[in-house]
N, C-alpha and C positions, 0 to 999 in steps of 0.2 A: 614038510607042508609048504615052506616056501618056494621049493622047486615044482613042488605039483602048480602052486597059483598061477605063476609064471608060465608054464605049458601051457595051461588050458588061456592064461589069457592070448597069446600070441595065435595058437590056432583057433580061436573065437574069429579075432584079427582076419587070419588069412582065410575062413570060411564065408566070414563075408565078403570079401574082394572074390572072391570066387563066384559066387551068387551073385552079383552085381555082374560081373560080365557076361554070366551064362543068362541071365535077363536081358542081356543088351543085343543077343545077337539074334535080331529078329527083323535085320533090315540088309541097310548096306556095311561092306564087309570089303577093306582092302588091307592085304596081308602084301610086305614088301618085302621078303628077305634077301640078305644079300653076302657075299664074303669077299675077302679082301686080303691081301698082301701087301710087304713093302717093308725096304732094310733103311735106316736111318746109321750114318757115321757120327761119331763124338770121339772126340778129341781129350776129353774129361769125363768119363762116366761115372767116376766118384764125386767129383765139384770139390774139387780141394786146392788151396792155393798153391802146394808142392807136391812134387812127384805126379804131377798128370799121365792118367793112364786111356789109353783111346778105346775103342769097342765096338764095332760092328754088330748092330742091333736087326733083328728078322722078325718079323711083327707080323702072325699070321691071325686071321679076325674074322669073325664072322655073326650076325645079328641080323633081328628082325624090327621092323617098323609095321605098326598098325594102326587103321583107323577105321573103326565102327561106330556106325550113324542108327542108331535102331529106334526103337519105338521112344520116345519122350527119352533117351540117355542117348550116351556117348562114352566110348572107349576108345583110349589112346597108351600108344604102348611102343616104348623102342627100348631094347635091348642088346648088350653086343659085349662078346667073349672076346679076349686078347691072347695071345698066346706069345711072351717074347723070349726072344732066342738071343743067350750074347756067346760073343766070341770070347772074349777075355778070360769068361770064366762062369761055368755050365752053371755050377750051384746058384747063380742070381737068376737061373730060367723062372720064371714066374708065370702065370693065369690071372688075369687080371678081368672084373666084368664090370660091368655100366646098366646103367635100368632107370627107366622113367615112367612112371605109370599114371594116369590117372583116369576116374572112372565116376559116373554120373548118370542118376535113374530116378526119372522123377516116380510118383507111387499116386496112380489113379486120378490124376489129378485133384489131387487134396489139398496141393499146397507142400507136399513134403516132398524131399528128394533125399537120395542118398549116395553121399561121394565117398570116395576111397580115393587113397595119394599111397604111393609107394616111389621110392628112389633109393639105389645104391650107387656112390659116389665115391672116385678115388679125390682126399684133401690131404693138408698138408700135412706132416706130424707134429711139428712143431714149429710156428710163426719165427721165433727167435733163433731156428736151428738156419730153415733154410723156409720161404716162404714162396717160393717160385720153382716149388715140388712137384714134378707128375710122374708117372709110374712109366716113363724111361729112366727116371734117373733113382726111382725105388725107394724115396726118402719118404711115399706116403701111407696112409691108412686105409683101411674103407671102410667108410659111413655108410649104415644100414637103417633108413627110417620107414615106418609104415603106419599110415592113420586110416581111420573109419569113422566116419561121423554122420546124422543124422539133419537136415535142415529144414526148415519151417518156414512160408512167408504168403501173409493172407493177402489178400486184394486192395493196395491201398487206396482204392479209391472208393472203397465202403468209408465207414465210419473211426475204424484204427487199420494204422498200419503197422505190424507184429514181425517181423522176422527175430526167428533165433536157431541156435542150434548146439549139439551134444558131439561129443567125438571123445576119442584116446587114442594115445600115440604109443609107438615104440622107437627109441632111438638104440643104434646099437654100434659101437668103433670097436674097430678091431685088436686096440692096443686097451679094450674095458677101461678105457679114461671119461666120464660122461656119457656111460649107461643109464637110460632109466625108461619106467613105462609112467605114460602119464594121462590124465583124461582131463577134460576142462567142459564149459559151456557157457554161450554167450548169447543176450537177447538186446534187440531193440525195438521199444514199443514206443508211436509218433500217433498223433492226430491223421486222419485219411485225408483227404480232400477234400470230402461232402462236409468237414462241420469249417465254420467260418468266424465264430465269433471267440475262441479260445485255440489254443496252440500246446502242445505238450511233447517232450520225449523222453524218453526214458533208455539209457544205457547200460551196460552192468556186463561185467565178466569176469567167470570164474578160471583158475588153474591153477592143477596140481601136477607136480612132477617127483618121481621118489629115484633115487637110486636102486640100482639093482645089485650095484657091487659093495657100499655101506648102508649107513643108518641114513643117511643126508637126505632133504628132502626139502621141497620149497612150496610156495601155495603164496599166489595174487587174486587178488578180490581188488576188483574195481566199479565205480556207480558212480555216474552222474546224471543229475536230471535238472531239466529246463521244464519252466508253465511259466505262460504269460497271456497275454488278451492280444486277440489280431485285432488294428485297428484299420479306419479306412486312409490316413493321411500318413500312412507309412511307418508311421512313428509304435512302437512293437513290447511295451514293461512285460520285465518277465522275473521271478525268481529262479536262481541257478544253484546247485548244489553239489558239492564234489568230496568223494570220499576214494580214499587207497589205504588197503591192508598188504604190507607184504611182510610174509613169515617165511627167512630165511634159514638157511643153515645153522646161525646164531645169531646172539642179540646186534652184534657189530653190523650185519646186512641186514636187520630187519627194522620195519620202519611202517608209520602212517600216518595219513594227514585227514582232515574232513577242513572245508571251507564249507559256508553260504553269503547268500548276498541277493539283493537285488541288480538289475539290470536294465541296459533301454538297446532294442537294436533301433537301427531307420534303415529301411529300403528307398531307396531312388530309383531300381528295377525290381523284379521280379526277382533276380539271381542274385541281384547287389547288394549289399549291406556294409553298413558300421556298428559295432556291437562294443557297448560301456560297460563295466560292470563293479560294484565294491562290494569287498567277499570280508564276509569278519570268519577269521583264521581260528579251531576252535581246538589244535594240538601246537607241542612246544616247536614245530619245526620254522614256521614260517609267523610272523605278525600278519596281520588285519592289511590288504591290500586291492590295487586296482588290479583290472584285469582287460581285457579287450584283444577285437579283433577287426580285420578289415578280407568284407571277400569282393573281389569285384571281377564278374562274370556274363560280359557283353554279348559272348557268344557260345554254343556248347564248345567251339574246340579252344576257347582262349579263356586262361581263368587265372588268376592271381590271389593268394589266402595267404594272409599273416594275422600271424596271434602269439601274444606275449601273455600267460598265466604263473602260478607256482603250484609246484607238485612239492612231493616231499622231501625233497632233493634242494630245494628254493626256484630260482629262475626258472621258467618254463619256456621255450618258444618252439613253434612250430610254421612254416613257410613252405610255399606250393607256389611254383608260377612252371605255367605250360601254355604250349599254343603249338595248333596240328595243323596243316596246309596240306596240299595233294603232293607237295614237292619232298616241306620240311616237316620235321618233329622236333620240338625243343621241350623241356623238363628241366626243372629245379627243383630238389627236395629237399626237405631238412626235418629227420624227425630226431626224438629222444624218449627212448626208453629202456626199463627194468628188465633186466634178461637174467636167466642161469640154465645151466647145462648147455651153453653155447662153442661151442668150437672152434668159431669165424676168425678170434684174435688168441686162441689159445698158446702158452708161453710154457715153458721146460718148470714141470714143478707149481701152475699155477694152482688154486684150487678152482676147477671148472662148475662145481656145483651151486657154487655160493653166488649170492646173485649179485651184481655190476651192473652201473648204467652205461647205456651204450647211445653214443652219439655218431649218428650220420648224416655228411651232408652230400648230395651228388648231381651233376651236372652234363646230362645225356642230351645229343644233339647228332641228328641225321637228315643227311641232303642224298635226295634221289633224282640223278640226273638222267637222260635215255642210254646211256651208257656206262656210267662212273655212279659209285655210292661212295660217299664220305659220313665218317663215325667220328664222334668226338664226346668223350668219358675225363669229366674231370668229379674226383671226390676225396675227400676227410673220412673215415671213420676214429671214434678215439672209445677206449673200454677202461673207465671210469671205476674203480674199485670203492666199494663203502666201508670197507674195513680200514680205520687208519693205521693200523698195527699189519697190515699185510704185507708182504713182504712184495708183493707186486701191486703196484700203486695205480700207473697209468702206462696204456697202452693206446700207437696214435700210428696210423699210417695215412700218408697222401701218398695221391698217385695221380695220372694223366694218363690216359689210351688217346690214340689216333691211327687210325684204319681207313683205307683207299682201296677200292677193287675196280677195278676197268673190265671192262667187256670188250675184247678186240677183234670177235668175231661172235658167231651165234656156237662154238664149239671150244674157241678158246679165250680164257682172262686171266689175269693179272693182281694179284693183290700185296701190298704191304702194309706194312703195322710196326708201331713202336709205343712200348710201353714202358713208362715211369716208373715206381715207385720210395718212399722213400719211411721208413717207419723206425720210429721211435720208443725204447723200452726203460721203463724207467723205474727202480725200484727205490725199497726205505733204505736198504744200507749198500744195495751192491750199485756197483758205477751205472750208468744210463749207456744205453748200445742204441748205436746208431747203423741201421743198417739202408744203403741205396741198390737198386736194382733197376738194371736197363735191359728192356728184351728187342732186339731188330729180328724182327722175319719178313721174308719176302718168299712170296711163293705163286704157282703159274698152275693151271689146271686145263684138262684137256679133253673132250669129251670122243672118244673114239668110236663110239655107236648109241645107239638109245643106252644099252644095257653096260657098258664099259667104260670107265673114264681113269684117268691118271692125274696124278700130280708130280710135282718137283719143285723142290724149295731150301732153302738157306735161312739157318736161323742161330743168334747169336746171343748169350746169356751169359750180364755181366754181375758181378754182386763185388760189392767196396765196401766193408762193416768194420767199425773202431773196434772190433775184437776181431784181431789180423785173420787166423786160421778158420773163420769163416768166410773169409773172402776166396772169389776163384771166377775165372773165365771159363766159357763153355763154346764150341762153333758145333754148329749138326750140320748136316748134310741129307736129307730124305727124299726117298723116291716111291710113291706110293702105287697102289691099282685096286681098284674095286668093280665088281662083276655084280648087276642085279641081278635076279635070278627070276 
């Protein structure tokens, strides 16, 4: 019985992404396909700090890119098969594929749309093995995810403004580490713009996700809602209320909080605020506390938001500051939250299913010149474990990217890149591993007709970890070619 439920739910799944495209294409329609060649040298194809063996790599490929504009949707679709070929030693030939899907249809104008997302992706296998994995050098997995969901959003400029929506997911890795199928759904109901004299919102979301390989299975419930009186001299009382359910794996990661309180925002613009609030705490995790935030938003492309609250975890914060120009983009983010069945810091033996808090902060920045692009990526992530008795505690990586591409003709450019990283594993009884990683690439491109272009490039992969026989140098060597068709 439980292999039957699984069938019909996954081809439930792929019948709708099905119908969703074959509705869409009732307008514009560009199909790009294309194939491609090209051998990469490595001096390391293992990644091992002794006995380095070299390898002449044959990388034949070929994929399609699409984009359909139809009636009220949209479909988007790249795809692409790898085929690689080594010298060292035939049994590592591999097939390797990629997929990016996503798909969007609104329905009569109702108000409802319906998206589908699909991606398969080659990641790492394990963060603490080797974390700067790609399927040259064969250390990775492939992640198989597919969702369908339904979405809602009425007119806010009647009397409420209501969006919500309903979806399920399928995740699926190739080594069944953090299998599961999962559904969830989430709404928000606000005041419209016609009414003036009261304010209200309303948040809430549900998710469940179950394993498909055990018993394991997790489920977040979240709510909170704002009402208060719009005034005319800025000044905004409002009651606030905040509740979290999470029912984890076991009692060790599970947890939940409810606050209320009164509040006062004050607007000084339209966009700007300061927001006060004192919340009487009515579970054992947190005492009776202040709360607040501060957004201030002069302009649509320049906005700043800080907010210090507590969840169930204690301390809360969350921080936004962006601002967009014709030239520049810059972004700071910092959020925190409850995750499982996650993969992104996954660790040799962790248990994936059980749910960890996950902190990120990150620092994105792009300058566009008439010639020259410059990139700059600086972030934190750290994976926070709620069990104290786990045998993996805390998981932390920083890193820094910076990236340069010049344009030296309208056929030929220039790019190089160097990336940082530096990540930290830390468990109850085993030593703490410290692992650094440096990648230098530089590489040149060349457009030899509309339909033909090449590349050529040099790239260098360092990795220095306090657990010696993971450390190892890497140099490649790759000459690429791709023919649109």
């Amino acid at each position: 019985m439980t292999i039957q439920k699984r069938a019909n739910h996954k081809r439930w799944l792929l019948s709708g992404m099905v119908l969703m495209t074959a509705r869409c294409l009732a307008a514009g329609v560009e199909f790009h396909p294309y194939v491609g060649g090209g051998f990469t040298y490595t001096d390391n194809i293992d990644r091992v700090s002794e006995g380095q063996q070299g390898s002449l790599i044959s990388d034949i490929s070929a994929g399609i890119s699409t984009d359909i504009q139809g009636v009220d949707g949209t479909v988007d679709l790249d795809y692409e098969l790898n085929q690689l070929i080594y010298s060292h030693d035939s049994n590592n030939n591999e097939t390797y594929q990629t997929l990016s899907f996503a798909a969007d249809k609104g329905i009569n104008r109702t108000g409802f749309r319906i998206n589908a997302d699909a991606s398969i992706e080659n990641i790492a296998r394990a963060v603490d093995q080797n974390a700067n994995a790609d399927i040259l050098s064969g250390d990775t997995i492939e992640n198989k995810d597919a969702s369908l969901g339904v979405n809602y959003h009425s007119n806010p400029r009647s009397k409420i403004d209501l969006s919500a929506k309903a979806y399920t997911d399928i995740v699926n890795n190739e080594d069944d580490i953090g299998n599961y199928n999962g559904y969830g759904a989430e709404f928000s109901f606000a005041n419209g713009s016609t009414v003036k004299k009261v304010f209200w919102k309303i948040d809430g979301s549900y998710q469940y996700k179950e394993s498909r390989d055990n018993e394991d299975d997790t489920a977040f419930t979240l709510f909170r809602q704002d009402f208060g009186l719009q005034t005319l001299s800025g000044w905004v009382p409002f009651i606030r209320l905040n509740f979290e359910d999470y029912e984890g794996t076991t009692d060790a990661d599970s947890a939940d909080s409810l606050s209320w309180g009164p509040g006062l925002k004050y607007f000084w613009t339209k966009r700007s605020y300061l927001e006060l609030s004192y919340n009487f705490s009515e579970d054992d995790n947190n005492p009776d506390f202040w709360a607040g935030a501060v957004n201030i938003n002069p302009t649509p492309r320049t906005r700043l938001f800080v907010s210090y609250d507590k969840r169930f975890f204690g301390d809360a914060y969350e921080a936004l500051l962006s601002h967009r120009s014709r030239r520049v983009n810059n972004s700071i983010r910092y959020t925190e939250e409850a995750v499982s069945f996650d993969r992104d810091l996954f660790t040799t033996g962790s248990s994936v299913e059980e749910i960890s808090l996950s902190r990120r902060l990150e620092w994105s920045s792009a300058l566009t010149g008439r010639r020259t692009e410059y990139e700059l990526t600086i972030y934190r992530d750290e994976r926070e474990s709620l069990d104290v008795d786990a045998e993996e505690q805390n998981d932390e990586v920083d890193g820094i990217g910076i990236a340069v591409r010049h344009r030296l003709s309208r056929r030929f450019s220039v790019a190089g890149s160097f990336d940082y990283e530096y990540y930290q594993f830390t468990g109850r009884t085993l030593p703490t591993q410290n692992d650094y990683y440096r990648v230098y690439e530089l590489e040149g491109q060349y457009q030899l007709n509309r339909h033909l272009s090449t590349s050529l490039g040099f790239k260098h992969n360092n990795k220095s970890s306090s657990f010696e026989p993971n450390s190892y140098d890497e140099t490649r060597i790759f000459i690429d070619l791709r023919m649109q068709l």
